[in-house]
N, C-alpha and C positions, 0 to 999 in steps of 0.2 A: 566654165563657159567657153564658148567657141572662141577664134578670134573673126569676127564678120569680116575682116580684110580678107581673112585668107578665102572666108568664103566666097566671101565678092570675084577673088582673082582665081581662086583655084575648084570651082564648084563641084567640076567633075570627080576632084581626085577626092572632095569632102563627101561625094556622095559615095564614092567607091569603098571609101574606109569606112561609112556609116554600115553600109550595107552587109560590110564582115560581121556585122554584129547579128544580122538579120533583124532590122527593127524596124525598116521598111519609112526610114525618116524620109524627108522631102526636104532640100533647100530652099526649095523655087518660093515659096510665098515669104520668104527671107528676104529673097532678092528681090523680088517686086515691091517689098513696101520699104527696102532700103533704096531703091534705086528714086521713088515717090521722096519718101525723105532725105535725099540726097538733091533729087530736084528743089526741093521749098528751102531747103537748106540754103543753096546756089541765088537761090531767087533773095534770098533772105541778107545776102551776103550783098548782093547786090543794090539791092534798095536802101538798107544800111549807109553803103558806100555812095551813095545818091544822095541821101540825106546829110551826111555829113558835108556832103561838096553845096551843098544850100545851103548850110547855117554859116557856111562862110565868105559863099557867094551874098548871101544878103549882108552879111556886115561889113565887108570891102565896099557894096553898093551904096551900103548908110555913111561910110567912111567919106567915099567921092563926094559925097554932098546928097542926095538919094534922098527924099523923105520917106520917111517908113507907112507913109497912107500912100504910096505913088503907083500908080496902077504897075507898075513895074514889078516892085516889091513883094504885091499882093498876087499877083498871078505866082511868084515864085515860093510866098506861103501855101496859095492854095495847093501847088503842088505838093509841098510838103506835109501837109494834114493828109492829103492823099496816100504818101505812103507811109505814114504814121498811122492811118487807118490800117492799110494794107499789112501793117509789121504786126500790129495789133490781132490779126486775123490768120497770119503765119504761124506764130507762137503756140496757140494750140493746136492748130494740125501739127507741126511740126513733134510735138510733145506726145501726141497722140499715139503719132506715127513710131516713136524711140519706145513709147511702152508695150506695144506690141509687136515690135523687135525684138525687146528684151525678154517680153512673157515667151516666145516663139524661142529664143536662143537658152533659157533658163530648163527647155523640156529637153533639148538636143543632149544626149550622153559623149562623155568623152571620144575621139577618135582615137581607136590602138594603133598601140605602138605597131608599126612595120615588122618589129621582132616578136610580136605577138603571134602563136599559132592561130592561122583560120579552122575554125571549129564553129558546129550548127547548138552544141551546148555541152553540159559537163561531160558525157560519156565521152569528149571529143579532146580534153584535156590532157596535155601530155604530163607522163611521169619523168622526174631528172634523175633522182635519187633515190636509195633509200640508206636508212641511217641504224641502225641497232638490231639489229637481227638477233645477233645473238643475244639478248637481254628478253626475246617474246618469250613467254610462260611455257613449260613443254607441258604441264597438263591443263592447255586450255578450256577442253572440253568439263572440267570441275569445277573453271571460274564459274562464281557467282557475278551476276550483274553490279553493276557500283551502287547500285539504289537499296537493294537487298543486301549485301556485306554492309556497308551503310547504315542500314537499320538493325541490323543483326547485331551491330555493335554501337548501337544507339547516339552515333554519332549523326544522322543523319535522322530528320522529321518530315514527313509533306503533309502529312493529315491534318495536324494544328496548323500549320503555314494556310490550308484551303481556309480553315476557320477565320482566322486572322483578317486575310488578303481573298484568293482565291485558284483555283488549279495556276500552273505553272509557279510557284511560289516554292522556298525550304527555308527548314528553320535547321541552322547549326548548330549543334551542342556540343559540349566540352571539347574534346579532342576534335572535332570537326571542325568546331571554330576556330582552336588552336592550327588548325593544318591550315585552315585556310590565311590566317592572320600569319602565319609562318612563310607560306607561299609569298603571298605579298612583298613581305622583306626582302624575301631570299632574291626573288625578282629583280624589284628596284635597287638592293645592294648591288646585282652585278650589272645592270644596266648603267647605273650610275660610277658605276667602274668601265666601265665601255666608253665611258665619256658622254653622257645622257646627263644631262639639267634636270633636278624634278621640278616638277609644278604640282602642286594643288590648287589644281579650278578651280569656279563653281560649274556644280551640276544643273543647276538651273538656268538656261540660258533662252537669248531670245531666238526672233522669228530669222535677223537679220545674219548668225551666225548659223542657223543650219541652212540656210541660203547660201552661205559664201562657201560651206564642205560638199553642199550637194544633195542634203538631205531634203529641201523643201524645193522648190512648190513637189517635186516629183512624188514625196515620199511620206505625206503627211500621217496617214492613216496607219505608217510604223511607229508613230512616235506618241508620245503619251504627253498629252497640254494640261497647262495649269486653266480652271475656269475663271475668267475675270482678269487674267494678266498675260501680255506679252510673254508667255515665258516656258516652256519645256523642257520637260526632265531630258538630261544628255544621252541621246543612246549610246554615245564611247563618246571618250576621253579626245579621241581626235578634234571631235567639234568646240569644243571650248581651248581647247590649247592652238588648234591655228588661226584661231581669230584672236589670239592675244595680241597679234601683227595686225588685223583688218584694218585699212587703208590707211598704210602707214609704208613711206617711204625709208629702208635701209640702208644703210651705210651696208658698201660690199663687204670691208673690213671684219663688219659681223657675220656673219655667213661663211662656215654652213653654222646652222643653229639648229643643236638634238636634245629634246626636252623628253623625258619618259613621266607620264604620270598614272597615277592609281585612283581610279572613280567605280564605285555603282555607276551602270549601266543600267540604263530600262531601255525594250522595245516589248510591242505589241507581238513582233511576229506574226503582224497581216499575211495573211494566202500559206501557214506553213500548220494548221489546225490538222491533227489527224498523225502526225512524224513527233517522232520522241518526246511523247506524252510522260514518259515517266524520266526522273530520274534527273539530271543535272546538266544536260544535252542545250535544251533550248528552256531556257526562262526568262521570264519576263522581267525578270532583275536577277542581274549578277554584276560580278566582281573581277577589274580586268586590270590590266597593268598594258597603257597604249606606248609606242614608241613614234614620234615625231620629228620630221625634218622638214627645215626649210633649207634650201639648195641653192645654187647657180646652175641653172639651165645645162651648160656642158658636162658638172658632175653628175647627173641625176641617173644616170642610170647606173655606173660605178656605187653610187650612193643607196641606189636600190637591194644591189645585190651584199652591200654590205649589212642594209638594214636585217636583209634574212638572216644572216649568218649570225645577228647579232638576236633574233628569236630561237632560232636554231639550238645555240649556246646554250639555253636555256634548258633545254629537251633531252641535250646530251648529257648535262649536267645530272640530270637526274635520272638518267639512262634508261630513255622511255621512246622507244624504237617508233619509228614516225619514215613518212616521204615525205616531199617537195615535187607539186605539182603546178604547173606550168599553166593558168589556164587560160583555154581559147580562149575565137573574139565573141563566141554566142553566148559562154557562162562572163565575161567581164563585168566589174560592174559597172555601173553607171560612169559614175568619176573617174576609173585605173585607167592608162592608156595600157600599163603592162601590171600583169597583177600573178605573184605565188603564194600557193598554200598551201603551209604545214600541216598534216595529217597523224594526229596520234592514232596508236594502235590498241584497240579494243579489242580485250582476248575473250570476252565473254559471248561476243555479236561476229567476232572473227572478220574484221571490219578497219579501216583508218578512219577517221575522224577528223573534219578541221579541226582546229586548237588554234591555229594564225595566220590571217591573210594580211600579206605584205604589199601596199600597193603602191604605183608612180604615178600620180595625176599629172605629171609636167605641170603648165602652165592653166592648168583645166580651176581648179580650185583656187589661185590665186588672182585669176578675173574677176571671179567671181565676190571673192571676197576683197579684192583690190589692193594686194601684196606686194609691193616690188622692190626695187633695190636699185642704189647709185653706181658708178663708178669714179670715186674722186671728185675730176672737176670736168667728165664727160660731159656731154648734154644728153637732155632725155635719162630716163626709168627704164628698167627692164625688168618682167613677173619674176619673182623666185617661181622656181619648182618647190611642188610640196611631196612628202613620202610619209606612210604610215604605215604602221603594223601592227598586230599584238604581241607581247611582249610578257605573259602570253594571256588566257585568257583564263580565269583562275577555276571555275568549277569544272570543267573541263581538262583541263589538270590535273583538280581534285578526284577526278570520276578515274583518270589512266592509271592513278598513282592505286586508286582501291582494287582498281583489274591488275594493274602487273606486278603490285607486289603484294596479291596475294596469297598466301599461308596456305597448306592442308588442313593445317590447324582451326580455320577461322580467323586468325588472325590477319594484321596489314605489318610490314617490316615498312619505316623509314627509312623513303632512302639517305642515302649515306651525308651527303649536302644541309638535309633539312634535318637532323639528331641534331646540333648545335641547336638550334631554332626551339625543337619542342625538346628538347633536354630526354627525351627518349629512343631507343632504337623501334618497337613494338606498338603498332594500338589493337589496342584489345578492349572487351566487355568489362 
């Protein structure tokens, strides 16, 4: 969420950075109904302060000797009823006025970062890197798709998953579950060697935590609700892990704070019907290993680029040739003020692929969800920054690992990281 001070003082420069995004937001009705609730506010403040100087005027008056029937007394009651009425009549405008503030500041998307490339959308995305070249297939044109090796080695099911569940679904089998339950570990052991805390959430959470990441009110119709309860399956790991802080004041002392943890994911995938229908791309449940930080505002962006490097690690690990893309303010999303994205290589589509989006909300995700932090015996809170990324994302992994180190044979080789794991070099039929 914004900060309306800033809007209040700097509207122009809030609407200039909005508009990097091209999403054609307006402050103006922000400012009109804070400036409304800012007057009732004042007025509120004031009658208050009027009232309190009458309950004491009247009992210095009954002190001196005053009868309290004295027409005296009573005109300065009646006053008082008066604006006891009056305060009475404030309060829900007043209240009225801060929810539709809030509903109006809750749609507004983060403002990028300054070091954010301006871009109209992805094609506009800058490249930084790239990382493994010499590890891409030289006979790509023979790769089979990951869905077909997959199935060819019966590791891989979607027919029975539709029965089950229904399209976007897979079922794991043997070695497939094995790679994935491998993945996982391999993951979190070196994240948690990076200095990463694990958490295991819950996946079920409420309304009030995909509120405070960013996901709700904007984003409802991506996410999958429980009928009858407060409560929604997590579509990543993010959103239950940084509300384990929601509104909760920090010793700075704790800070920074890096939790990685390992959840099923669900989204619907609203507006993406018709793009990678097949295969382990986009499902409606999967399996992700999230990285999290809370910050201090000055490290956040050092902390950001650290986060990448610490998805990164991951990729080289397993020497699975990928970029780092930079991306403008028209692909951002909602919450990143600066957001990168690792792209694994697909030798069968001849293609990169996301695999891990790293992002810095600054101070965006911590208003929201009402995160901050002390210093000592300062006065006043200050938001933590919040950062996230995947870490990385595991079918998606699953699907690189079946394209690049595919065999002539039919075969998949192990890479070399993950044979301790499944105690084999080879998956085969």
């Amino acid at each position: 969420m914004l900060d309306i001070k800033r809007i209040r003082q700097e509207p122009e420069v809030v609407e200039k950075l909005l508009k990097r995004r091209d999403t054609g937001y307006d402050v103006q009705e922000i400012l009109k109904l804070n400036e409304a609730q800012r007057n009732l506010e004042g007025e509120r403040s004031r009658l208050q302060a009027r009232s309190n100087e009458i309950s004491k005027e009247i009992g210095q008056k009954i002190k001196s000797g005053l009868s309290p029937d004295s027409e005296e007394i009573q005109k300065i009651k009646t006053e008082s009823n008066q604006i006891k009425q009056r305060l009475s009549e404030l309060e829900p405008q007043e209240k009225d006025l801060k929810n539709q503030i809030k509903t109006l500041l809750l749609s507004l998307p983060n403002l990028p970062s300054e070091t954010t490339p301006v871009g109209k959308d992805e094609t506009e995305n800058v490249e930084t890197r790239r990382w493994g070249d010499e590890y891409i297939p030289e006979n790509s044109e023979a790769i089979l798709p990951h869905w077909e090796i997959g199935e060819k080695l019966g590791i891989l099911e979607f027919t029975r998953a539709v029965k089950v569940a229904q399209s976007r679904f897979v079922n794991l089998i043997g070695m497939g579950a094995a790679l994935e339950r491998a993945l996982i570990t391999f993951m979190l052991d070196r994240q948690i060697a990076a200095g990463y805390l694990e958490v295991s959430p819950p996946v079920l959470i409420n309304s009030q935590s995909l509120t405070g990441t960013g996901q709700l009110p904007k984003f409802a119709e991506e996410s999958f609700q429980c009928q009858g309860d407060d409560l929604w399956l997590a579509p990543t790991a993010e959103v239950p892990v940084t509300n384990l802080y929601r509104d909760e004041v920090l010793d700075a002392s704790q800070l920074p704070i890096y939790h990685c943890a390992y959840t099923p994911c669900f989204r619907r995938e609203a507006g993406s019907y018709g793009k990678d229908t097949r295969g382990l791309i986009r499902l409606h449940q999967f399996n992700k290993v999230e990285l999290v930080k809370l910050v201090r505002p000055e490290n956040s962006a050092t902390e950001h680029e650290a986060l990448v490097a610490n998805a990164e690690a991951i990729l080289q690990a397993l020497k699975l040739p990928y970029r780092v893309l930079e991306l403008c303010t028209g692909d951002l999303g909602f919450g990143a003020a600066k957001c990168y994205d690792l792209e694994v290589w697909l030798p069968s589509s001849q293609t990169y692929r996301e695999i891990s989006s790293c992002s810095n909300f600054v101070d965006f995700q911590a208003r929201r969800a009402n995160i901050r932090f002390k210093e000592g015996n300062k006065k006043g809170t200050d938001f933590v920054h919040t950062l996230n990324g995947s870490g990385l994302a595991i079918g998606r992994t699953m699907a690189a690992i079946l394209e690049n180190y595919q065999q002539p044979d039919g075969t998949v080789k192990v890479p070399d990281v993950l044979q301790s794991y499944l105690k084999q070099e080879v998956i085969k039929k």
